[in-house]
SEVO-318450 format. One record per residue: residue number from 1; residue in three letters; x, y, z of N, C-alpha, C in turn. Coordinates in nm, 3 decimals. Each point is the difference from the previous one (the first is absolute). Example, Ala and Ser with C-alpha at 12.3 -4.5 7.8 and 13.67 -1.06 7.14 Angstrom:
<atoms>
ATOM num residuo  n.east n.north    n.up ca.east ca.north   ca.up  c.east c.north    c.up
ATOM   1     ala   1.319  -0.569   0.780  -0.089    0.119   0.000   0.090   0.120   0.000
ATOM   2     ser  -0.035   0.105  -0.072   0.082    0.119   0.006  -0.077   0.109   0.073
</atoms>
This chain:
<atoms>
ATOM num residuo  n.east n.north    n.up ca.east ca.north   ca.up  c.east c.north    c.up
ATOM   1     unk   0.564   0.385   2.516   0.065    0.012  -0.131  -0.104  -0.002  -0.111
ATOM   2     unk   0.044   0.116  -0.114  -0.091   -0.023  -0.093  -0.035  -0.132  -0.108
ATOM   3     unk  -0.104  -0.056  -0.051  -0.026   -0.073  -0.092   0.050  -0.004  -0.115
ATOM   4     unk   0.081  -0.063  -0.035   0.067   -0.059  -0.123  -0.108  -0.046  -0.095
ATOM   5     unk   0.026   0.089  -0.145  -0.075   -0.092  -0.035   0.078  -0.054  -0.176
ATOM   6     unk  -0.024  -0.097  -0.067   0.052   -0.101  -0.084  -0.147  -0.031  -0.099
ATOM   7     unk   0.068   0.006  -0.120  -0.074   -0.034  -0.157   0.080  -0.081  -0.074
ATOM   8     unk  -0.021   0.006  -0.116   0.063   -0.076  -0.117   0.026   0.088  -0.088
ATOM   9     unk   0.065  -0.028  -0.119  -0.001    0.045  -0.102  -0.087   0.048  -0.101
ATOM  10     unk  -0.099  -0.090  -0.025  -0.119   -0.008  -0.056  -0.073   0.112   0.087
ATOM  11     unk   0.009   0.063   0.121  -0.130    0.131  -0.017   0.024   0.090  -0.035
ATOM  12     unk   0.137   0.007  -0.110   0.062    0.114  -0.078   0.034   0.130   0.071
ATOM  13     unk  -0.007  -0.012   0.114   0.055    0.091   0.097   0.162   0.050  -0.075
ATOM  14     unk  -0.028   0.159  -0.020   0.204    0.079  -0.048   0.068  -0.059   0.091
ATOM  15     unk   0.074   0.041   0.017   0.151   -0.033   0.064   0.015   0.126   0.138
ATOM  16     unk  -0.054   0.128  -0.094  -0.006    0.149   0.093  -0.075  -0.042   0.086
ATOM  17     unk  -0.131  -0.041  -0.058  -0.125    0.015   0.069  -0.012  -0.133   0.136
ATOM  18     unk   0.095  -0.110  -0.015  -0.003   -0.106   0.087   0.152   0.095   0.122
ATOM  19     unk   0.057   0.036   0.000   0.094    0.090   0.031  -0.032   0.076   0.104
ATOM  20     unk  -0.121   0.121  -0.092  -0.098    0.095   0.050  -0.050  -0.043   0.107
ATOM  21     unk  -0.088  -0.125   0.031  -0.086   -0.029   0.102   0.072  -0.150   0.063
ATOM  22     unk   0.110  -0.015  -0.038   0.053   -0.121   0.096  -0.021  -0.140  -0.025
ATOM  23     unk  -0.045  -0.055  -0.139  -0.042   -0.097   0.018   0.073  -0.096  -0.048
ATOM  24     unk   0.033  -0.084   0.001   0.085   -0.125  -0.003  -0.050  -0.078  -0.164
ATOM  25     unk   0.067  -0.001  -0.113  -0.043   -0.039  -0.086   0.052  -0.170  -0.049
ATOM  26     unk  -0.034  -0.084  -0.049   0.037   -0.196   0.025   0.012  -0.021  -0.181
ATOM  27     unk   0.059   0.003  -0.045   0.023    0.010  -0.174  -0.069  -0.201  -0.025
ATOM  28     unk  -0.070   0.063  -0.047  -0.023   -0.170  -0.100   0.090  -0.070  -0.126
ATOM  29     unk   0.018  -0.112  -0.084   0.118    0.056  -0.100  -0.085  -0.006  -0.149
ATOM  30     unk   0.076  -0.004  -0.073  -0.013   -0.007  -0.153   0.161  -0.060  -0.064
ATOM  31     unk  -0.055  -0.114  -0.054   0.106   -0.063  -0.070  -0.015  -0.021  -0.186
ATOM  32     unk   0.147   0.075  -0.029  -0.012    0.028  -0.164   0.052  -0.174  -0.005
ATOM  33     unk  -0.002  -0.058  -0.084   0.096   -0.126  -0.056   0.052  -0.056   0.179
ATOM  34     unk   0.114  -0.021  -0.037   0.101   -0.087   0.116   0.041   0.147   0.147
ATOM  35     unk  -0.050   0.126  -0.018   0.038    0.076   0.099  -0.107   0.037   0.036
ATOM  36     unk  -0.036  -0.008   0.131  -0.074    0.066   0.125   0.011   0.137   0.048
ATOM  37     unk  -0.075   0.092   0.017   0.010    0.168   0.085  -0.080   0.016   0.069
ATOM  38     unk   0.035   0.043   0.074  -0.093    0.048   0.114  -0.091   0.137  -0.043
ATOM  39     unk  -0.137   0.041  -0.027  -0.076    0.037  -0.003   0.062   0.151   0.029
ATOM  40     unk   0.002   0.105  -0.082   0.047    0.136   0.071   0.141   0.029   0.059
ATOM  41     unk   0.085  -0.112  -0.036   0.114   -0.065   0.094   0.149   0.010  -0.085
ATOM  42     unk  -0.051  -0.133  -0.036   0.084   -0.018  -0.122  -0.018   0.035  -0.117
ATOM  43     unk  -0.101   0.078  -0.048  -0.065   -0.008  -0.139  -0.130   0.148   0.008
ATOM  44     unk   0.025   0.141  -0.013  -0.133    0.122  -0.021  -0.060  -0.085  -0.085
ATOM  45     unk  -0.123   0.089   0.000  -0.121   -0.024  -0.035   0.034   0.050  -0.189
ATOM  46     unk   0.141   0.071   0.024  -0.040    0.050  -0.189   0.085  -0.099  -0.036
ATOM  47     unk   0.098  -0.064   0.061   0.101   -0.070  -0.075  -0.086  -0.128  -0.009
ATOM  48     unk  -0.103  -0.025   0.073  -0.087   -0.133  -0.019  -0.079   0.000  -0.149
ATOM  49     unk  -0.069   0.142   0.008  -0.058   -0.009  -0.126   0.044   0.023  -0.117
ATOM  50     unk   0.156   0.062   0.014   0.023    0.001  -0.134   0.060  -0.134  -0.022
ATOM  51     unk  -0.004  -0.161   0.066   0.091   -0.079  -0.004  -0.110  -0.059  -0.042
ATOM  52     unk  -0.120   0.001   0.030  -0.144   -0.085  -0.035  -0.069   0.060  -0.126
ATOM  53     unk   0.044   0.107  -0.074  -0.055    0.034  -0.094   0.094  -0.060  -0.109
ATOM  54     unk   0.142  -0.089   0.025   0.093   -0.032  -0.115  -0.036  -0.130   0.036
ATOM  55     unk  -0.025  -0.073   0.084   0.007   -0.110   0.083   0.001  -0.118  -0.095
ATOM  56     unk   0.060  -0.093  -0.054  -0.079   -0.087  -0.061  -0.071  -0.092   0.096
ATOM  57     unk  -0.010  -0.058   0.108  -0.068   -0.086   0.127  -0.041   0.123   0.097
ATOM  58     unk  -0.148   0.001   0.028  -0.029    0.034   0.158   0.037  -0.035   0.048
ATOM  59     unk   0.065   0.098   0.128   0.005   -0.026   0.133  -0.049  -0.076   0.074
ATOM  60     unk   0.063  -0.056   0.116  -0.103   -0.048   0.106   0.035   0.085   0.130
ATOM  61     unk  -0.099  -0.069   0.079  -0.028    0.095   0.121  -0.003  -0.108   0.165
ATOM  62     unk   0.038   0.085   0.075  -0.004   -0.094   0.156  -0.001   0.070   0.127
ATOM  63     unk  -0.058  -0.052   0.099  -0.043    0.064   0.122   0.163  -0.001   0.058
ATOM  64     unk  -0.040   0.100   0.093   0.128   -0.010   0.144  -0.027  -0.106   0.024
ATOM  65     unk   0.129  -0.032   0.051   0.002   -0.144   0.120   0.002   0.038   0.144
ATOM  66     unk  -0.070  -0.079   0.039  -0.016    0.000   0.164   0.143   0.087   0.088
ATOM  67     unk   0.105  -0.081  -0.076   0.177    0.058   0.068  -0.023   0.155  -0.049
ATOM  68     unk  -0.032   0.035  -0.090  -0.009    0.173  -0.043  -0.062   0.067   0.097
ATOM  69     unk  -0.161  -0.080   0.046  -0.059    0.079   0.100   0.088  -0.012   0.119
ATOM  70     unk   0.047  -0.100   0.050   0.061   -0.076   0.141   0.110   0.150   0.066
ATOM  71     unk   0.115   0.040  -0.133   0.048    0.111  -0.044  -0.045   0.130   0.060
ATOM  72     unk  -0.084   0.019  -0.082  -0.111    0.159   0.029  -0.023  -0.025   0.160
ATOM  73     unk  -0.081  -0.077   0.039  -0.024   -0.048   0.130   0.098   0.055   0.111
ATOM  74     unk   0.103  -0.053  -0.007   0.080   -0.077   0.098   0.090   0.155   0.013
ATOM  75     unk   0.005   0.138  -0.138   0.067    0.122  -0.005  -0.079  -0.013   0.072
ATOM  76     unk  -0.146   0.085  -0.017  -0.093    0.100   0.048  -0.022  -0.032   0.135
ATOM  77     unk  -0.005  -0.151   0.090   0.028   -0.003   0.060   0.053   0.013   0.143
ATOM  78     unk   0.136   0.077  -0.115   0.060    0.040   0.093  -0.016   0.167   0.058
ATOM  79     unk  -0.072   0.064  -0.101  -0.064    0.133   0.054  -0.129   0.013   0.002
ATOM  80     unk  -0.109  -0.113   0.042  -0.129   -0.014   0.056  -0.030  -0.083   0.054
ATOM  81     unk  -0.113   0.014   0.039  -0.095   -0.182   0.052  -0.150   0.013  -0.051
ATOM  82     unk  -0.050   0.123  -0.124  -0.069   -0.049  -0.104   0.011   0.027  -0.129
ATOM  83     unk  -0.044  -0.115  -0.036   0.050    0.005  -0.186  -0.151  -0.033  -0.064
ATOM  84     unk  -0.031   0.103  -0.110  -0.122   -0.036  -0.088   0.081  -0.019  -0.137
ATOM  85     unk  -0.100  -0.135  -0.032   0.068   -0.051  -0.142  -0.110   0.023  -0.088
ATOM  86     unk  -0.027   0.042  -0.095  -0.057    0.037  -0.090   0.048  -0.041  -0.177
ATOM  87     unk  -0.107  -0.079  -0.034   0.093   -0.121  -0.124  -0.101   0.018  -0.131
ATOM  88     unk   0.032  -0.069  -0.031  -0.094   -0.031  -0.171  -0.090  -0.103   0.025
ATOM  89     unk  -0.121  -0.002  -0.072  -0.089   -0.105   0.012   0.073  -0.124   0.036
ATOM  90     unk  -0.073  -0.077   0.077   0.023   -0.143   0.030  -0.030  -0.071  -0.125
ATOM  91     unk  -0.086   0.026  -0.104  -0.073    0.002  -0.145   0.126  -0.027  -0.120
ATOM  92     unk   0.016   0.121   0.050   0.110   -0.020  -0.106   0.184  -0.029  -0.039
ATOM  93     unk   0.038   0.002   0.152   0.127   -0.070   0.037   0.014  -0.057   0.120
ATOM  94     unk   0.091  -0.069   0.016   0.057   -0.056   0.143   0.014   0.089   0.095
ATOM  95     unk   0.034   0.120  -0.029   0.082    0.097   0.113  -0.074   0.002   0.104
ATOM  96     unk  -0.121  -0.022   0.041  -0.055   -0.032   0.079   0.028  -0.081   0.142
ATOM  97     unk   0.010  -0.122  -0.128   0.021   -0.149   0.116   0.164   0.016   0.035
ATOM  98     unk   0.101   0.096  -0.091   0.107    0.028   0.062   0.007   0.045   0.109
ATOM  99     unk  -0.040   0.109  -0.012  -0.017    0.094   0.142  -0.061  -0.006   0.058
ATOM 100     unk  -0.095  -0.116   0.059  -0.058   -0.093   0.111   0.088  -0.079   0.081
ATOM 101     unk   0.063  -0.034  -0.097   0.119   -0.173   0.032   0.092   0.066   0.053
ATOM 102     unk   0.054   0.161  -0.041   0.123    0.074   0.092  -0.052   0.050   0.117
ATOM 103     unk  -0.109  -0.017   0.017  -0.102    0.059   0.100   0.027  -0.077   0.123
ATOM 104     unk  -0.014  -0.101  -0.023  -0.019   -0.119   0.074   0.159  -0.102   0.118
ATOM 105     unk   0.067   0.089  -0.096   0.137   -0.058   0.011   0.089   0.112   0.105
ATOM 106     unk  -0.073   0.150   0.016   0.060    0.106   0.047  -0.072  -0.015   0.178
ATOM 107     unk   0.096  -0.014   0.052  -0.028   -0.014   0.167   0.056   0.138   0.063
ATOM 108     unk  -0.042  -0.027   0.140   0.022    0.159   0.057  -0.128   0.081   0.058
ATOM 109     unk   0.064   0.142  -0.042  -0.090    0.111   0.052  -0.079   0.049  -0.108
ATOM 110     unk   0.026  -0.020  -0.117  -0.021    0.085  -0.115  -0.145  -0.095  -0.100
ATOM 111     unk  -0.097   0.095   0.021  -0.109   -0.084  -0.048  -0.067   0.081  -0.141
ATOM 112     unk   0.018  -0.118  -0.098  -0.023    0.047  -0.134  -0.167  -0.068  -0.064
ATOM 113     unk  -0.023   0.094  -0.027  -0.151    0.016  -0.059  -0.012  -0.028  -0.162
ATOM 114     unk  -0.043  -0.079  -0.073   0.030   -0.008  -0.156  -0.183   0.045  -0.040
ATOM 115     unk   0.014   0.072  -0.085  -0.100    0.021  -0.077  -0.069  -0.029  -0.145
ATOM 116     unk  -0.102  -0.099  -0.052   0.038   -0.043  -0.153  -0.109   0.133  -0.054
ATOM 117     unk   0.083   0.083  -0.086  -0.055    0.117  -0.045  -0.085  -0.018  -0.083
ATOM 118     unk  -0.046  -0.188  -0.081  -0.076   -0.029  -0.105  -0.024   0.103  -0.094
ATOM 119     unk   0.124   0.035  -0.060   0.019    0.104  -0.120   0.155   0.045  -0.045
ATOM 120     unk   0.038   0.051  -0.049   0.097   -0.025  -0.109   0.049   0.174   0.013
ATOM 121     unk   0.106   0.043  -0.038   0.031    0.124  -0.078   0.000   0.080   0.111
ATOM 122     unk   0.000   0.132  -0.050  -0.064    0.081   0.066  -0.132  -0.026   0.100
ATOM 123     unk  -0.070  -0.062  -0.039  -0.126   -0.071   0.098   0.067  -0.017   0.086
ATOM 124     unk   0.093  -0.104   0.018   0.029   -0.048   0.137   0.095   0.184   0.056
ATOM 125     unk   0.086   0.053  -0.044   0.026    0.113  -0.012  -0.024   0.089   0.083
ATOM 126     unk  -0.121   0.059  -0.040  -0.076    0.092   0.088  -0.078  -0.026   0.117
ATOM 127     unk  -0.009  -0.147   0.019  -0.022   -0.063   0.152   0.133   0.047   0.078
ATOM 128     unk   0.098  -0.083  -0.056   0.136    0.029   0.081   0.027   0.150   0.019
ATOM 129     unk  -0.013   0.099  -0.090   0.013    0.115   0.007  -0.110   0.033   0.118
ATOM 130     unk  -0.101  -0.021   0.050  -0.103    0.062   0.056   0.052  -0.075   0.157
ATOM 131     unk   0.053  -0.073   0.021   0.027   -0.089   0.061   0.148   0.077   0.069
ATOM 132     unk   0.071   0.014  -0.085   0.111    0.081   0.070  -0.031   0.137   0.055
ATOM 133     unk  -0.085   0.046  -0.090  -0.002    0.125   0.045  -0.073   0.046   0.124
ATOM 134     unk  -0.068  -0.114   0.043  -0.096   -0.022   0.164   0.108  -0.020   0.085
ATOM 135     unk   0.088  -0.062  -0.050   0.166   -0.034   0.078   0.032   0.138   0.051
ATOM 136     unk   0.011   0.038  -0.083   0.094    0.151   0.027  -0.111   0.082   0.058
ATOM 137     unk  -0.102  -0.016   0.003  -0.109    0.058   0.081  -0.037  -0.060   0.134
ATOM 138     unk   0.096  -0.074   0.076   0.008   -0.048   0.061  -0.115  -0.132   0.054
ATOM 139     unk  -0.002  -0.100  -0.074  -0.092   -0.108   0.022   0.118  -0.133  -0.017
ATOM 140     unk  -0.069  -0.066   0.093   0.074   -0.143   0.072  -0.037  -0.071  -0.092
ATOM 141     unk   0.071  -0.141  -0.027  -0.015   -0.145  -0.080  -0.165   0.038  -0.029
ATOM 142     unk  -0.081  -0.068   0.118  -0.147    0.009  -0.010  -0.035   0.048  -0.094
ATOM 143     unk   0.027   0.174   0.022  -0.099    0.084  -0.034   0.016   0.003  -0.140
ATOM 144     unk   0.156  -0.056  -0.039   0.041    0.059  -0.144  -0.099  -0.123  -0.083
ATOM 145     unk   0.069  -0.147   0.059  -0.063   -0.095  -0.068  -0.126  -0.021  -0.019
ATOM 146     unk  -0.100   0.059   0.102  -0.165    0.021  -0.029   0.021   0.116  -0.106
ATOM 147     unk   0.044   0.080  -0.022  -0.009    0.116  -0.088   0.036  -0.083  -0.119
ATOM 148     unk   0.131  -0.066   0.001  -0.003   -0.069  -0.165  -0.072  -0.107  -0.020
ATOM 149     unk  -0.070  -0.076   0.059  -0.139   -0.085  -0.013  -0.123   0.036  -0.067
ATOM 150     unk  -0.013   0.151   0.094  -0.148    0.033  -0.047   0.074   0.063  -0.149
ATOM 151     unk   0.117   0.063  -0.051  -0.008    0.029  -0.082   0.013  -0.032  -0.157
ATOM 152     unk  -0.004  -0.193   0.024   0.032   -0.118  -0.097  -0.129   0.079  -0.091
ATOM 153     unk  -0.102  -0.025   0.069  -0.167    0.026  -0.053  -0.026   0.111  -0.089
ATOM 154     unk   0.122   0.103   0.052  -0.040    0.156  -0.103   0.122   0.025  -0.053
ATOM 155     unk   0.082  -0.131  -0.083   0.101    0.042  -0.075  -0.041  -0.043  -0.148
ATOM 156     unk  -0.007   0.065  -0.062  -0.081   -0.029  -0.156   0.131   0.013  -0.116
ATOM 157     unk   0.008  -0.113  -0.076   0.107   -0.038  -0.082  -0.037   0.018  -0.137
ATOM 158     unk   0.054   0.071  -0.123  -0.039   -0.027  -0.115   0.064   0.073  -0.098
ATOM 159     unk   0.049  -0.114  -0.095   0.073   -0.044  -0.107  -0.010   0.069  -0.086
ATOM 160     unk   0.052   0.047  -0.121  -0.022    0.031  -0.144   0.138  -0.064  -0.077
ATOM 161     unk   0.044  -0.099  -0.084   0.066   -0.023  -0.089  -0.002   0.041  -0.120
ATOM 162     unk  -0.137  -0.003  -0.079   0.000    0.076  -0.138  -0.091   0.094  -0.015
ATOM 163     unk   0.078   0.109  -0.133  -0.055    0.077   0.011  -0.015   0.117   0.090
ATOM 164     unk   0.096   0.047   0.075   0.013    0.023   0.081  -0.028   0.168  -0.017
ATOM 165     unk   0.009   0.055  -0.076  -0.067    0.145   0.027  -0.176   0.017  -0.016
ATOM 166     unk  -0.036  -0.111  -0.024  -0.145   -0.041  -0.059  -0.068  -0.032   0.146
ATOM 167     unk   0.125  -0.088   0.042  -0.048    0.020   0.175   0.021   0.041   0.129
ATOM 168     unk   0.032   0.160  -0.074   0.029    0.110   0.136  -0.153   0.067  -0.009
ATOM 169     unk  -0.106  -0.060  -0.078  -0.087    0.037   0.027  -0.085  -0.091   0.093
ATOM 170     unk  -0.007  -0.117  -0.001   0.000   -0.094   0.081   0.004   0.014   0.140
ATOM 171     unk   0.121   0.013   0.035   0.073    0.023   0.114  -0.037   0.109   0.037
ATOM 172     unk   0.010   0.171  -0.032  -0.053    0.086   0.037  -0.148   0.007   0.077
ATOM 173     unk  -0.094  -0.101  -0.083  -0.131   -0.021   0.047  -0.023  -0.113   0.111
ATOM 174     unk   0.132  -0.087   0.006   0.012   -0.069   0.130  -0.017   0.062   0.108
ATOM 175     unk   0.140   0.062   0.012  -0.014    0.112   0.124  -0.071   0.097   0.038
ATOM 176     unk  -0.096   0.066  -0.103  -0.097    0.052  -0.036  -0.101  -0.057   0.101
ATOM 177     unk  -0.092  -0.086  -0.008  -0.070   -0.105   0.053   0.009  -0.032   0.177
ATOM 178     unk   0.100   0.051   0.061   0.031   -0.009   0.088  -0.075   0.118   0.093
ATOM 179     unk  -0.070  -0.016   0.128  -0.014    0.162   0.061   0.123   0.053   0.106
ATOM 180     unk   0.040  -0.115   0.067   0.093    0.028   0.094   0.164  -0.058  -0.030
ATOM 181     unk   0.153   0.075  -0.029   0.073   -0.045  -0.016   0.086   0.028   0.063
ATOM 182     unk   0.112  -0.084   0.089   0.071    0.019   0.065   0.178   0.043  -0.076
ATOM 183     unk  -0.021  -0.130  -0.114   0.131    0.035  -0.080   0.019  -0.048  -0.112
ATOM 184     unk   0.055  -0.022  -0.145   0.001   -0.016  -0.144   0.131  -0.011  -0.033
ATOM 185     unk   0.044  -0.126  -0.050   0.128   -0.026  -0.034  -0.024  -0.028  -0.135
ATOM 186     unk   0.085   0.007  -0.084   0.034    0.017  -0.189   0.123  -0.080  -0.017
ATOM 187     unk  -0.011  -0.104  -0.039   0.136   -0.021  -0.014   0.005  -0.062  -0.178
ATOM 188     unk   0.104   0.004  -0.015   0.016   -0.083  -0.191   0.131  -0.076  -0.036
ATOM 189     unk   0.020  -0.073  -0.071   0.113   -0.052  -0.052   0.097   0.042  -0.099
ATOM 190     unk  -0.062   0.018  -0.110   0.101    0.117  -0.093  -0.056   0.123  -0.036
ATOM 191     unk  -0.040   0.026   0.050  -0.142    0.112  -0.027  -0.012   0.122   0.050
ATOM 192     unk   0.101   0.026   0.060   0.002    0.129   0.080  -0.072   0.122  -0.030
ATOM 193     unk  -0.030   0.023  -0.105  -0.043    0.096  -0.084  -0.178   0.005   0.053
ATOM 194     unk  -0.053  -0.131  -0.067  -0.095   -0.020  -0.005  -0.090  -0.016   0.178
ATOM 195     unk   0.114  -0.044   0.106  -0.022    0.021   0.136   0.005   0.185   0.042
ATOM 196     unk   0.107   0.057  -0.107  -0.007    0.126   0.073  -0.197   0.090  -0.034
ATOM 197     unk  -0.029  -0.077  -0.137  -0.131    0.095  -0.042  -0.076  -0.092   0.107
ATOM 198     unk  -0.033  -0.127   0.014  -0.111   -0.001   0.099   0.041   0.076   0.126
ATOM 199     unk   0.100  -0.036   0.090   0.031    0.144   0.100  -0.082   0.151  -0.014
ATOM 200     unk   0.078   0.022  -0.093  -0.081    0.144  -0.040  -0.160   0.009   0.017
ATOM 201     unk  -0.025  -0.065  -0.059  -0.184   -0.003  -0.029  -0.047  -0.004   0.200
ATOM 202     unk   0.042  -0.133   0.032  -0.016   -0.027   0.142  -0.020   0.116   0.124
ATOM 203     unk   0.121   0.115  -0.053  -0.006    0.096   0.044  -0.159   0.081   0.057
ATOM 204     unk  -0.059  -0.002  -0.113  -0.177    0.026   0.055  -0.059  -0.051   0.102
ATOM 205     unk   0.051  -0.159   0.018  -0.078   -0.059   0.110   0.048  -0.006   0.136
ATOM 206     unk   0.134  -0.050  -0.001   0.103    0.022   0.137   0.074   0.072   0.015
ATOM 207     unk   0.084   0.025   0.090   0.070    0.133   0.042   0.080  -0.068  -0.070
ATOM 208     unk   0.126   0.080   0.032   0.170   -0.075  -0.095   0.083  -0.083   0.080
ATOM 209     unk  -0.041   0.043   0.151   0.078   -0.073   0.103  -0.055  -0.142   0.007
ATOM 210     unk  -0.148  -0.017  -0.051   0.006   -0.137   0.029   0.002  -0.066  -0.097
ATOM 211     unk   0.073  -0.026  -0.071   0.019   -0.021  -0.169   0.136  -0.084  -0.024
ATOM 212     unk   0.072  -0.129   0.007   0.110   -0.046   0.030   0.019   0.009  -0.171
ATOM 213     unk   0.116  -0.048  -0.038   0.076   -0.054  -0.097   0.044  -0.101  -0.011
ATOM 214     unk   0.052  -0.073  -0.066   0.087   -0.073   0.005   0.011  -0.119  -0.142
ATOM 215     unk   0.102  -0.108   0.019   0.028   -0.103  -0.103  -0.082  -0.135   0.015
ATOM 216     unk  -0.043  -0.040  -0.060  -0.049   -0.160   0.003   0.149  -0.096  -0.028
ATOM 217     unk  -0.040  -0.052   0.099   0.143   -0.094   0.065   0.020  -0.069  -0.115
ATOM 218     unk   0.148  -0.077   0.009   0.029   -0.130  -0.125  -0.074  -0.100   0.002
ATOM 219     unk  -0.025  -0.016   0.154  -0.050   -0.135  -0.001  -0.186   0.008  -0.046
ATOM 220     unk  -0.060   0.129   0.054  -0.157    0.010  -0.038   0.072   0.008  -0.219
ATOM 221     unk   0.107   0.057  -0.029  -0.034    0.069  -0.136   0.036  -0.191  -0.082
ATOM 222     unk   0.095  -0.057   0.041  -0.028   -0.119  -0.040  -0.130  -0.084  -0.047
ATOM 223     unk  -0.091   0.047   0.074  -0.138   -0.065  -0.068  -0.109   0.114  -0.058
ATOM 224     unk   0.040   0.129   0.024  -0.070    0.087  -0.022   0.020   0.025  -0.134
ATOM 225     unk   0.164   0.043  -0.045   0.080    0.042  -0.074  -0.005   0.161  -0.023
ATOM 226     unk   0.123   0.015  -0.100   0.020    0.152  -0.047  -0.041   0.116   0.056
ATOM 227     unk  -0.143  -0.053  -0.048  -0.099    0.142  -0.047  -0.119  -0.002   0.111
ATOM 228     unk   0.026  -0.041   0.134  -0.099   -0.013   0.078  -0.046   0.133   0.084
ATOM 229     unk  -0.049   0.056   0.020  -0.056    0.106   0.058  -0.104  -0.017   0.153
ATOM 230     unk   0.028   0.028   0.097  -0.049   -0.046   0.147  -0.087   0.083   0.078
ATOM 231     unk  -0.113   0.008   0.061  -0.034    0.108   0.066  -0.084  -0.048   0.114
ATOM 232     unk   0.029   0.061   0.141  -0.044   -0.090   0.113  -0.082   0.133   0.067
ATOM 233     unk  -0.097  -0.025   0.038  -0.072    0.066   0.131  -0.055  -0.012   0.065
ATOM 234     unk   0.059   0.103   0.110  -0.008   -0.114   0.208  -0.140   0.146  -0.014
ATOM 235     unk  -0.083  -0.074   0.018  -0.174    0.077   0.120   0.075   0.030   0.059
ATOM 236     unk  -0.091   0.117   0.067   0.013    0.067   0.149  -0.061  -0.090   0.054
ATOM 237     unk   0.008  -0.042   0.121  -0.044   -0.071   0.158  -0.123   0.051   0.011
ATOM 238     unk  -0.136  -0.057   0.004  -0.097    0.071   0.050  -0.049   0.017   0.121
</atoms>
């Protein structure tokens, strides 16, 4: 049976694109005042920010619980016996030590592999993406989980909040800088505009196919805010 494989919310993985390649997505939450949502769930990514741009109190934010993973587990399960988990820094949330502790608790045939992607966004993202797509290229637990290991090392993360057309020059010369690239994700918070011109430019350096899109989650835009602008790139393997 093929390898299952499972992320979070936070590696901003679409909805199509987790769909596309099979992968099992674990929502983290975000709580306005006295109500709780589940990450992508209960609450898009636009209805978050237009609720945080009136907001009078920030948000807060919280890992899955162990029972969320226990859940995912105990489905997949039931149509494998391997599962790669692929999460958000151990750094910067729990989800980690969640999906260890559901780890631990799941008996049987079905043996699950957790990975700490030590990175955020899209970073963690395009591991999981590279990671599934060895799946469907037919590679076992092993092979996938050494593949998203070695590829913690060549996932490169970086920010722009202000100023943000000032630093599509920035960013352009990031990726720039690079000799070997496997893939380039763009993602932004209210900014669409300003994500579609760096895209464009990018065009010179990578093909289009390896070029993702996407939203910066509620829970990353909670500390990021608004106007955050994202751009990740996975090396080629040497």
């Amino acid at each position: 049976m093929a390898v299952k494989i499972v992320t979070d919310t936070l590696s901003d993985i679409t909805s199509d694109l987790a769909d596309e390649l099979g992968v099992t997505v674990v929502p983290l939450y975000v709580r306005f005042g006295e109500k709780i949502y589940r990450d992508r769930v209960e609450i898009t990514s636009e209805e978050f920010y237009r609720r945080l741009v009136n907001a009078s109190t920030l948000p807060s934010t919280t890992q899955p619980t162990p029972h969320d993973f226990i859940e995912v587990y105990q489905r997949l399960a039931e149509e494998t016996d391997e599962v790669l988990v692929i999460v958000v820094s151990s750094k910067l949330s729990g989800t980690y030590s969640s999906a260890m502790q559901a780890r631990q608790t799941i008996s049987g045939k079905c043996r699950i592999e957790v990975v700490d992607s030590l990175t955020v966004a899209m970073g963690e993202g395009l591991i999981t993406i590279a990671a599934a797509k060895a799946v469907k290229a037919g590679a076992n637990l092993n092979e996938a989980a050494d593949l998203a290991r070695r590829a913690v090392s060549r996932s490169h993360l970086v920010t722009r909040v202000r100023s943000l057309s000032a630093g599509l020059d920035y960013l352009y010369n990031f990726v720039a800088g690079f000799k070997s690239i496997e893939s380039v994700a763009v993602e932004h918070a209210t900014t669409p505009d300003v994500a579609d011109r760096l895209v464009e430019r990018l065009g010179s350096l990578v093909p289009k196919e390896n070029v993702y899109r996407s939203v910066i989650s509620p829970v990353i835009g909670t500390y990021s805010g608004p106007s955050a602008l994202a751009l990740t790139v996975l090396e080629a393997e040497k």
